[in-house]
C-alpha positions in Angstrom: 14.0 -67.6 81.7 17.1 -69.6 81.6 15.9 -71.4 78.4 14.1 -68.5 77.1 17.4 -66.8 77.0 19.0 -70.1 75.6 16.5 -70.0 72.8 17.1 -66.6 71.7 20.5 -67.3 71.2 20.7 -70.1 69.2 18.1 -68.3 67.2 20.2 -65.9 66.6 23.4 -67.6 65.8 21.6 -69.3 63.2 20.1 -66.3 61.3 23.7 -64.8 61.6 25.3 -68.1 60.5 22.5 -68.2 57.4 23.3 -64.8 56.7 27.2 -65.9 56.4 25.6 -68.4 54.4 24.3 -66.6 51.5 26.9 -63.8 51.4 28.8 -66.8 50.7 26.5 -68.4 48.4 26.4 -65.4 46.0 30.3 -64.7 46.3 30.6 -68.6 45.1 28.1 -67.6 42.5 30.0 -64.9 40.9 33.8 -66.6 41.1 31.9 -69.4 39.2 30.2 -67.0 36.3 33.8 -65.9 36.3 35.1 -68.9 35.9 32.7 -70.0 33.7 33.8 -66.9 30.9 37.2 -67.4 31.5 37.6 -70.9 30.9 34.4 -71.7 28.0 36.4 -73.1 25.6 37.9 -75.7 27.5 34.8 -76.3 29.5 33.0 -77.2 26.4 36.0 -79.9 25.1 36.3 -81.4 28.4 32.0 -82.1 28.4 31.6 -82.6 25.1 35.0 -84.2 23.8 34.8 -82.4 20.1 37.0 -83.8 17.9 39.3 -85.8 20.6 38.4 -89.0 19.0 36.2 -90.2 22.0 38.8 -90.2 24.6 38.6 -88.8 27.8 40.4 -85.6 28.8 42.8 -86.4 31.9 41.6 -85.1 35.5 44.4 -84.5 38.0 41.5 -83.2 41.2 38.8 -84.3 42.5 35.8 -82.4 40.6 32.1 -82.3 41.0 29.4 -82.2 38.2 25.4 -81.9 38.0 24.2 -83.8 35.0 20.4 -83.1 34.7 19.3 -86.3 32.4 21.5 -89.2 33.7 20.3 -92.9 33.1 21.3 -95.1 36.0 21.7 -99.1 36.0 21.6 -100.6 39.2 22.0 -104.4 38.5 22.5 -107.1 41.1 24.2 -110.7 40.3 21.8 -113.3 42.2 23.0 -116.8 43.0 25.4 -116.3 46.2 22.9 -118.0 48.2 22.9 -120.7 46.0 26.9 -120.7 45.5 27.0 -121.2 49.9 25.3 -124.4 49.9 27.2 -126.1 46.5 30.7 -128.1 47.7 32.7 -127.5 44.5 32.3 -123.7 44.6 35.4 -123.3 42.2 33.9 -123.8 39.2 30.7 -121.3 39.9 32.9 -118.5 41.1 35.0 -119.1 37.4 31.8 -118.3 35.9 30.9 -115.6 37.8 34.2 -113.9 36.7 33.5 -114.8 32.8 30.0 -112.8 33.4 31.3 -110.0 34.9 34.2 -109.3 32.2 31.4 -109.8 29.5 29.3 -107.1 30.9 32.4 -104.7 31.0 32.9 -105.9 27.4 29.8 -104.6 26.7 29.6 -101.2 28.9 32.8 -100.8 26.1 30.7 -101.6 23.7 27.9 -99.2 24.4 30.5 -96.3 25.4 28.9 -95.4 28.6 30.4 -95.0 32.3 30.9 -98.2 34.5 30.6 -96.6 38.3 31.6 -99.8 40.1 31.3 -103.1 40.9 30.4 -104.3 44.8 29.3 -107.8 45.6 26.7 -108.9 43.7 25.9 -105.3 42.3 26.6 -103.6 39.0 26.1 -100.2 38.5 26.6 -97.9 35.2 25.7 -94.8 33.8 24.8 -93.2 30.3 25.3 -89.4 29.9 28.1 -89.2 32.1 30.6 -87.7 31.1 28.5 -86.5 27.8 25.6 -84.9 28.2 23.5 -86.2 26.0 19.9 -87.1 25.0 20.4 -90.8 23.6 21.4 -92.1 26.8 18.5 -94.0 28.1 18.3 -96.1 25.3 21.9 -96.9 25.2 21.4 -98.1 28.8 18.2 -100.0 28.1 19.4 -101.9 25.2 22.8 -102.5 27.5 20.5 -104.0 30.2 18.5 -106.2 27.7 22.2 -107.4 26.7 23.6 -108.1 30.0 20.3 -110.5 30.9 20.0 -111.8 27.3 23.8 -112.9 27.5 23.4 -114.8 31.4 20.1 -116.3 29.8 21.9 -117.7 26.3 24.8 -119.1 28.6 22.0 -120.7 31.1 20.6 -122.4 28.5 23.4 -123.3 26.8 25.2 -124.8 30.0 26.1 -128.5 30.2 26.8 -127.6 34.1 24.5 -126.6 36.9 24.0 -123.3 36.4 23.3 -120.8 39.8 23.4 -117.3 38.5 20.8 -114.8 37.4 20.5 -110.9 37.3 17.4 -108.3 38.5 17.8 -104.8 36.6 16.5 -101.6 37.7 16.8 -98.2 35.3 15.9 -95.0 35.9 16.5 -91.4 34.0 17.0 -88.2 36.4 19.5 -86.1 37.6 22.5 -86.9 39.6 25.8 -85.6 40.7 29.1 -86.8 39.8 32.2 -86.9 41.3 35.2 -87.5 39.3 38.9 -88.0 40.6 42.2 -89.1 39.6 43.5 -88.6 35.5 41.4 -90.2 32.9 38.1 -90.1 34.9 39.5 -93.1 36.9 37.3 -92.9 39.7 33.6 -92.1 39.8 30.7 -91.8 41.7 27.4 -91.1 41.6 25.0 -89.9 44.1 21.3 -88.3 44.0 17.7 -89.9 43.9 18.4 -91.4 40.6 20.7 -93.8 42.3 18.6 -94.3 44.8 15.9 -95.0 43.2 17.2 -97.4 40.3 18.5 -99.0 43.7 15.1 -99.3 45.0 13.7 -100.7 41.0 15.6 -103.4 40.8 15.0 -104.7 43.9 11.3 -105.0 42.5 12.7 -107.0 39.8 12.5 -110.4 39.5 15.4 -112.8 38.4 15.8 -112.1 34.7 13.7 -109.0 34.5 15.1 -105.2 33.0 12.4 -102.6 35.1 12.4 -99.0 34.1 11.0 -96.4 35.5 8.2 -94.3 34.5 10.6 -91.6 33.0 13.3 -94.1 31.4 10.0 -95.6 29.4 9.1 -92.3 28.0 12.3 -91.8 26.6 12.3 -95.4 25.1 9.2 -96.5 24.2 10.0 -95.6 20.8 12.4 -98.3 20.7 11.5 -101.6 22.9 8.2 -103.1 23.6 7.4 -102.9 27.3 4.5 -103.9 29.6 3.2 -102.1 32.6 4.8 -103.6 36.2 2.9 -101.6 38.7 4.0 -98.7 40.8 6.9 -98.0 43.3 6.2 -95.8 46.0 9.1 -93.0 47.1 9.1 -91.5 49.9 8.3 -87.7 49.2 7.8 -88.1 45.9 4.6 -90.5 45.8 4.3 -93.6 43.3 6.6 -94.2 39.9 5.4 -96.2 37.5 7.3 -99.0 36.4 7.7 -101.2 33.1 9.0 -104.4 32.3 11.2 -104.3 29.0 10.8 -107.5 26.8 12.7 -107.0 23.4 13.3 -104.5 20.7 9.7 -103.6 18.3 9.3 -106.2 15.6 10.6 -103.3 13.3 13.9 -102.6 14.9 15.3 -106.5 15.0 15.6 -109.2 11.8 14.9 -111.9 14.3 11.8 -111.6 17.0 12.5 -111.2 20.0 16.0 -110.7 19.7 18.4 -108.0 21.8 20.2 -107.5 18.7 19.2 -104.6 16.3 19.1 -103.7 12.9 20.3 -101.3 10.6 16.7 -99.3 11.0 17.4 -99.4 14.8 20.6 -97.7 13.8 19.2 -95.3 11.6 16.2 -93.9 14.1 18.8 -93.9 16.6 21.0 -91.4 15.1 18.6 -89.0 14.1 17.8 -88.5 17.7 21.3 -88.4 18.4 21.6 -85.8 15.8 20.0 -83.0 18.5 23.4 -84.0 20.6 25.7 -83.4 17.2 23.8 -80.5 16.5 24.5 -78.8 19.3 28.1 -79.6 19.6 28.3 -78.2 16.4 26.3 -74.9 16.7 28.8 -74.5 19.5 31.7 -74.4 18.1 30.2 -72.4 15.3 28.9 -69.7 18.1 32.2 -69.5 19.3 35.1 -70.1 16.3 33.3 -68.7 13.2 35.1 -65.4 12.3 33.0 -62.5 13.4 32.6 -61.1 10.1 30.8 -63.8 8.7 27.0 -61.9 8.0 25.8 -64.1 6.0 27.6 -67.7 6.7 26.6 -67.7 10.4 25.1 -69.6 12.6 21.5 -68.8 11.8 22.0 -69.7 7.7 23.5 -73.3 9.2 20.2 -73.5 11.4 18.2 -72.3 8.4 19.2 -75.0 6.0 19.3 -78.0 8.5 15.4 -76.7 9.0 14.7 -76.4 5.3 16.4 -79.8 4.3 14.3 -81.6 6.5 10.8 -79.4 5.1 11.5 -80.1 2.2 13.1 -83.9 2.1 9.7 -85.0 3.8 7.6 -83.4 1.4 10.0 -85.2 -1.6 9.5 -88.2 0.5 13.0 -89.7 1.2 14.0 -92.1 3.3 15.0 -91.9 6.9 18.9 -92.8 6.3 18.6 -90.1 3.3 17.1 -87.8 6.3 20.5 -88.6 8.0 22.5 -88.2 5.6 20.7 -84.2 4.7 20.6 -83.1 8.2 24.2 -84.4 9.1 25.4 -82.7 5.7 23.6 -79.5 6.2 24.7 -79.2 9.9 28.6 -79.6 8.4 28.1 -78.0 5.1 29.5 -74.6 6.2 31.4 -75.6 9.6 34.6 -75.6 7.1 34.3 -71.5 7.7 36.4 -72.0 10.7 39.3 -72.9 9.1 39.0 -71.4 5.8 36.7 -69.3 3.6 37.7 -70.0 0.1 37.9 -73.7 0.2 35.6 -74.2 3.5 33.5 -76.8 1.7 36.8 -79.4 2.1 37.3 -78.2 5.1 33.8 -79.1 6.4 34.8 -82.6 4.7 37.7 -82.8 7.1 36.2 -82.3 10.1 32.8 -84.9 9.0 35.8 -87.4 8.6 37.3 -86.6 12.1 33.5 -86.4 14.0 31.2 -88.4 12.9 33.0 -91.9 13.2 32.9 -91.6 17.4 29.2 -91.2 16.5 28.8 -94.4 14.4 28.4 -93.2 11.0 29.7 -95.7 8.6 32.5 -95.0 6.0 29.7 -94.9 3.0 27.4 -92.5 5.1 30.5 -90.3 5.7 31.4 -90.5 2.3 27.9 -89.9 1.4 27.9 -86.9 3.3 30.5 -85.3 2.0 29.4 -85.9 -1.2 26.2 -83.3 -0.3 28.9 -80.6 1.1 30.8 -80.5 -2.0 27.0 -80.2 -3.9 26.8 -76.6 -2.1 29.8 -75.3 -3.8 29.1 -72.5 -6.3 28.1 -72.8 -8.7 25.8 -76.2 -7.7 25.4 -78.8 -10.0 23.5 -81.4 -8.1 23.4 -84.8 -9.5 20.5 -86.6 -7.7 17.9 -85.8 -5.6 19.5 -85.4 -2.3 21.8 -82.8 -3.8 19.1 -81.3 -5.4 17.4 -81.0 -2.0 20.4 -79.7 0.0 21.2 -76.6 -2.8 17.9 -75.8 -2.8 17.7 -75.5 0.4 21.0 -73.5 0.4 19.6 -70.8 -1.8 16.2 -71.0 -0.1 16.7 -67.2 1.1 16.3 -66.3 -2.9 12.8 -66.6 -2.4 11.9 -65.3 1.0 10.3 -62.3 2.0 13.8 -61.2 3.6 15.5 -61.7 0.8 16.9 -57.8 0.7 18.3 -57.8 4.1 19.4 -61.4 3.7 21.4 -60.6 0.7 23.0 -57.4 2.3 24.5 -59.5 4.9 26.1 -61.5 2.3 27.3 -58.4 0.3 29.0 -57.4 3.1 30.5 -60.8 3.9 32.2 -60.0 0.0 32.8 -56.6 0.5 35.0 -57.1 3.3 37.2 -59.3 1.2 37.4 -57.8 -1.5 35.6 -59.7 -3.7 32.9 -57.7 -4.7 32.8 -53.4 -5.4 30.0 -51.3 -4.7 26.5 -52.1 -3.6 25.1 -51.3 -7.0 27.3 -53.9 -8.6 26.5 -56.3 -5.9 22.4 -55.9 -7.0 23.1 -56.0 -10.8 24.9 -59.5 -10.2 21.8 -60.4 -8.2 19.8 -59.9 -11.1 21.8 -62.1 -13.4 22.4 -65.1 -10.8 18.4 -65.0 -9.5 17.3 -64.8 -13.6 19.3 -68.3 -14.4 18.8 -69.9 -11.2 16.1 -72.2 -10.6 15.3 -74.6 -8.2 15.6 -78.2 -8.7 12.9 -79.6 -6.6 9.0 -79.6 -7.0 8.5 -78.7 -3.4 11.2 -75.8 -3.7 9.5 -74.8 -6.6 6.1 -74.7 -5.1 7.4 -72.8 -1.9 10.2 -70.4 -3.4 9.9 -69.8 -7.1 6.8 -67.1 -7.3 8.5 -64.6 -4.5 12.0 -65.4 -6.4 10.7 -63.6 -9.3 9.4 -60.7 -6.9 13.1 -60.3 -6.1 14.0 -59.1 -9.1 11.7 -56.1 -9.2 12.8 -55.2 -5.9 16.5 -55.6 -6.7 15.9 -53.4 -10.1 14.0 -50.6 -8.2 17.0 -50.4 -5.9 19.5 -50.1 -9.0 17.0 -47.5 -9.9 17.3 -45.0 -6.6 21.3 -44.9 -7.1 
């Protein structure tokens, strides 16, 4: 009876104590939506770092962060058993420390998040503290540079040479916690470390595993061969790859860790899903409310048609770049200004897009197809050509009417047009000399712009 009662007790502390718990819970849950309104603005610099020139905002308190798509590299330095049986140990522990400020050199170089360095491990993560999607190759070509640099020195050593690395990645979620100003202390903890942990202990000397989920993400990129499977607890086997080089396509030389500009190129136009959101973010949030036309939507609309109708002209993937990039900026100057907005979208390409590797010619290149959209266009070459038709690609939709409403009463509200009927009647006059410059534009556009002026005449008709 005695432990009868005992058991009923404790039973019922606990379902008191989980009720505590979720009142709890749910309170938590709606100081942090609160929090979360309150504070988007900065919430979105801090994660995202927009236009702070790639450095990291200063942290005074500890803080926690989820980051759903993390890339861990769990890396361990082997040799120490080796290093306990030489007599002149001196001149392998100098080496050792010339290794291990080349891979911070290039962690620097790769801009991702050294977590720390114990014994013979290295550890680092990519998409920490941006979220981002470009992350597992960043930390795949980092690994193939680490064991590609302690294999040149090995073979290029006149001494006895003791050291060699086993890399293990792997691409999941994890949970951060960040202390001290400038993000000067941080760790990492979740399955993804775990499990990184657990690949590159399969690893032989020399080798870069990934997991299963790192290879999908990269396989674009590197050739790789299959390695077997890694069994986790609870979570069955992963499959595992071992990465040999870059493609053929993406180095000069075979076989080498070091890319080329192609690499470069089909690297940024994934990372262009990271810019593009930044982007649409800020244009959610800053763009003046009265904006009907100039929104958000017409920035999505002519990132969408530049790249419809810049395949079908068949450009090339830099000149794909270059279009998207361009169209993403090309009204972002509304922030600032409206009159003068396509300089202003200038300004802020200039200030971005360097933290994101674009070259000074790209940039320059770029801004070149903003100042193409300025009315009235005179395109010079085919890119232009592609970006102002894509511009004015809402002349010959099927919602051209309400389309061209919204942008009446964008004018309208500044004074720079009068009445509605007026609006129509200079419709009629810009649609009858505009034409498009492309043959795919013409092909998709040119037939239902000619409808539009019917339409827009019947309307002048009923005032």
């Amino acid at each position: 009876m005695h432990d009868d009662a005992d058991l009923i007790d404790r039973v019922s502390r606990l379902v008191n104590n989980n009720k505590q718990l979720k009142e709890l819970v749910e309170k938590l849950r709606l100081e942090n939506e609160s929090l979360k309104n309150k504070n988007h603005t900065v919430n979105r610099i801090d994660q995202n770092k927009l236009f702070t020139s790639g450095k990291t905002m200063g942290i005074k308190s500890e803080m926690v962060h989820r980051f759903n798509m993390a890339t861990v590299l769990y890396a361990s330095i082997d040799g120490f058993q080796k290093l306990s049986r030489e007599k002149d140990q001196l001149p392998h522990v100098d080496t050792l420390d010339q290794v291990y400020i080349e891979f911070d050199s290039i962690v620097n170089e790769f801009k991702v998040l050294k977590i720390k360095t114990l014994g013979d491990a290295y550890m680092c993560a990519g998409g920490i503290p941006d979220k981002n999607i470009i992350n597992p190759v960043q930390i795949v070509h980092l690994a193939l540079r680490m064991a590609d640099y302690l294999n040149t020195i090995k073979l290029h050593s006149k001494e006895k040479f003791i050291w060699d690395i086993s890399i293990g990645v792997h691409t999941g979620p994890v949970v951060a916690n960040i202390s001290g100003k400038k993000m000067k202390n941080v760790d990492i903890k979740g399955d993804t470390v775990n499990i990184a942990s657990r690949i590159h202990n399969s690893a032989q000397p020399g080798e870069v595993l990934v997991s299963a989920m790192t290879y999908e993400a990269i396989k674009e990129f590197f050739l790789c061969e299959i390695a077997g499977n890694l069994p986790i607890k609870y979570k069955g086997d992963i499959g595992l790859y071992k990465v040999k080089s870059l493609k053929p396509q993406f180095t000069d030389v075979p076989g080498s860790v070091f890319p080329n500009e192609y690499f470069y190129i089909q690297f940024k136009l994934i990372q262009f899903t990271d810019i593009q959101e930044i982007i649409l973010d800020m244009l959610e949030h800053e763009l003046p409310e009265n904006l009907y036309y100039h929104n958000v939507k017409h920035t999505v609309d002519v990132v969408t048609e530049v790249e419809l109708i810049g395949w079908a002209e068949n450009i090339t993937p830099e000149e794909m770049l270059l279009l998207k990039t361009a169209a993403l900026f090309h009204d972002a100057g509304h922030t600032i200004s409206y009159q003068d907005h396509e300089e202003q979208g200038c300004l802020l390409v200039r200030k971005f897009l360097p933290d994101y590797g674009y070259t000074e010619e790209q940039i320059a290149r770029i801004c070149e197809l903003i100042m193409a959209t300025k009315m009235p266009p005179e395109p010079k070459n085919l890119l232009e050509q592609i970006i102002c038709d894509a511009d004015l690609d809402y002349l010959g939709r099927s919602d051209f009417i309400p389309v061209s409403y919204n942008l009446y009463k964008e004018f309208h509200e500044r004074s720079m047009i009068g009445s509605l009927n007026e609006w129509n009647k200079l419709q009629i006059k810009f649609i009858s000399r505009h034409a498009y410059n492309t043959k795919t534009a013409r092909a998709l556009r040119e037939i239902n712009k000619q409808k539009q002026i019917e339409r827009i005449k019947e309307l002048i008709k009923e005032v």
